[in-house]
N, C-alpha and C positions, 0 to 999 in steps of 0.2 A: 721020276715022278713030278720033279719039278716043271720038267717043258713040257707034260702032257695036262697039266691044270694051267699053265700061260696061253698053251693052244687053243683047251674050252674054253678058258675067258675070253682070247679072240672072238674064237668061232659064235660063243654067244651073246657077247658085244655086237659083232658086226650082224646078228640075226634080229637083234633086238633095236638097232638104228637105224635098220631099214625100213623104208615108207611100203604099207601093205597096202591092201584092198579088203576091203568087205563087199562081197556079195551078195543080195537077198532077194529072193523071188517073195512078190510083193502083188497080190489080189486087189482089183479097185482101181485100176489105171486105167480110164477111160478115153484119158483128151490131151491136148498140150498144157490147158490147165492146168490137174492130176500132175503132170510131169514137171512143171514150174514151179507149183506149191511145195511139192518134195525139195527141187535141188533149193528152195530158198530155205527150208527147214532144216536140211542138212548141213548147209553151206555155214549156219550158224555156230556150227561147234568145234571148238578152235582146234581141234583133231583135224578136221577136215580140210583136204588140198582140193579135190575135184570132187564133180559127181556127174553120173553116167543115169541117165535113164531110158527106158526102152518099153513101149506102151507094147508091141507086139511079145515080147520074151516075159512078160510081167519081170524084168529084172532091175536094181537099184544097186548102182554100186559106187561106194563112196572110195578115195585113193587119202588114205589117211598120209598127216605128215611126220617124218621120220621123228621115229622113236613114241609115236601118239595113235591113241586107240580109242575107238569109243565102246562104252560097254554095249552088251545083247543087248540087255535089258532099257537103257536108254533108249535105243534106236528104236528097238520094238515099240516102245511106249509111244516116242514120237509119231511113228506113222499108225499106230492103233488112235490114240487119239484125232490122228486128222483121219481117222473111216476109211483106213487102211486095214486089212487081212496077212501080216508077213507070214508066209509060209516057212523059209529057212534061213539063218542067216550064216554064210562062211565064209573065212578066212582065207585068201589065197594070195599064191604070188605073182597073178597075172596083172600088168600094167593095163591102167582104162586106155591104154591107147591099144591095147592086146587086144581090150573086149569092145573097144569103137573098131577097129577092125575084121574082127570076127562080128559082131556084131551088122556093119556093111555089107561083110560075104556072103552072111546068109540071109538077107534080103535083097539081093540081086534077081 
């Protein structure tokens, strides 16, 4: 019993100090501007490591830093207030260098 609760603590230690992604398909991306004002809005919050934006995917994705999150609700607020539309926002474990690549591939 003992080394199967030392395990989950591992296991959810090392799930919980990993650096995620938030993804959101985001309405109202027009220009490079649109795409500037985001990553400087986002860029502000000390969660945040990178950010990926994509005027054709309407997609926004921020690479938060290990063990740092931002809530829904903030993010959504942020880009509703700058006259933005977020459609969904999730959680995943793909690297913004995953979806700057995928992202490349499928505008080729």
């Amino acid at each position: 019993m003992k080394k199967l609760l030392v395990a989950m603590t591992v296991t959810l230690l090392g799930t919980t100090a990993s650096a995620g992604t938030i993804e959101m398909k985001v309405y109202g991306l027009v220009c490079a501007f649109c795409a500037q004002g985001i990553e400087k809005t986002l860029r502000k919050y000390p969660a945040t490591d990178d950010v990926v934006v994509s005027l054709e995917d309407k997609l926004v994705a921020i690479g938060t830093k290990s063990g740092a999150d931002i809530p829904d609700a903030e993010l959504r607020k942020a880009l509703t207030d700058a006259g933005y539309d977020v459609k969904t926002i999730t959680r995943t474990e793909r690297s913004l260098s995953q979806i700057r690549a995928d992202l490349k591939g499928a505008h080729k």
